[in-house]
C-alpha positions, 0 to 999 in steps of 0.5 A, spaced: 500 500 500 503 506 498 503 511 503 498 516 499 492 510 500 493 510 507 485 510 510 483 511 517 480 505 521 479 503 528 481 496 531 476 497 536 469 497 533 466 499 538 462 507 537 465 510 543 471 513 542 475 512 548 479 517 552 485 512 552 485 511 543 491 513 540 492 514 533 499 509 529 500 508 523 501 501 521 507 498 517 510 491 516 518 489 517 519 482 516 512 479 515 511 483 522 505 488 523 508 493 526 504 500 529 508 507 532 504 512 535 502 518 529 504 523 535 513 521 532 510 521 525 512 526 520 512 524 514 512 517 509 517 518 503 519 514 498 525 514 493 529 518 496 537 517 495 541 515 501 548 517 501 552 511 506 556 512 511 563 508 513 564 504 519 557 504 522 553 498 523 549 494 518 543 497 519 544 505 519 543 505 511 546 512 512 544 519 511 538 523 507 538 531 506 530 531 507 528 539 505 536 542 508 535 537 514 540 530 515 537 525 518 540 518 519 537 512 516 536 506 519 533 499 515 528 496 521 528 489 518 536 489 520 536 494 526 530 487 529 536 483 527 531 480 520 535 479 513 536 484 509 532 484 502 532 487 496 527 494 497 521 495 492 516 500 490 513 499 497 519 500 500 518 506 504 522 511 509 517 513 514 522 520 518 519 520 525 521 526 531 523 522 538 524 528 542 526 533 537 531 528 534 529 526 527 530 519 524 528 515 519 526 508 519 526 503 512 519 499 512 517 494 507 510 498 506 506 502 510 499 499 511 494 504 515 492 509 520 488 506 525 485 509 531 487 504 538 485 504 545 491 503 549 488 499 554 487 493 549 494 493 548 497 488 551 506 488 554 511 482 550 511 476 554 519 476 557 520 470 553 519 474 546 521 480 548 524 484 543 528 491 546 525 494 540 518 492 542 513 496 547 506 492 546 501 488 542 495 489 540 490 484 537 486 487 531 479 486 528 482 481 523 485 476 527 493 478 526 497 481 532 500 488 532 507 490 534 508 497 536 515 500 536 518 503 542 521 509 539 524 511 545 528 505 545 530 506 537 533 513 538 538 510 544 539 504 541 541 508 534 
């Protein structure tokens, strides 16, 4: 799905729209469904050049020059420890704003903007943890959503 047909919907289908619902955008990584709060996301971008970077981990692909702003790229399939693939029309940067710090992460694809109620959001069991990983949700059509801990992204980046 490309970043211009992002639609809106809630996993919650209950009318009512609860005090405690927060917006995230979902993505994939690695056949995972992955959400980050939309309160980080400043835009999605596609097709943008990559300048690389010597002596930095794998997964920081390097650097972007978004509108006279650098910002450090990381491919989130490599930064969860998956194999690296070959990017696709889908393939996408989704650029995030962690505590005034701007970073760019590499998606598979960029599925939807839902609206979630956190207290459906359920912690990691500890024999899954994954330090990236803040919670889970179950949504409407029967698949698991991870959300991504972007706190813990930047200090690990």
């Amino acid at each position: 799905m490309s970043a211009a047909t992002v639609e809106n919907t809630a996993v919650n289908e209950n009318p009512e729209v609860s005090v405690s619902t927060e917006r995230f955008l979902t993505f994939s990584s690695n056949g995972l469904n992955i959400g980050v709060s939309t309160n980080y996301v400043i835009e999605i971008i596609t097709n943008h050049i990559i300048t690389v970077l010597p002596l930095v981990p794998d997964y920081v692909k390097g650097i972007i020059n978004l509108r006279g702003q650098i910002i450090p790229i990381i491919d989130i399939r490599l930064r969860m420890g998956n194999p690296s693939i070959d990017y696709t029309n889908s393939t996408c940067i989704i650029v995030l704003n962690i505590n005034s710090v701007q970073i760019g992460i590499i998606v598979d694809d960029v599925q939807q903007v839902m609206d979630i109620d956190q207290s459906q959001i359920s912690p990691v069991p500890v024999e899954n943890r994954q330090e990236l990983i803040s919670g889970m949700v179950s949504s409407s059509d029967r698949s698991v959503i991870l959300f991504l801990d972007c706190e813990q992204l930047l200090q690990t980046y």
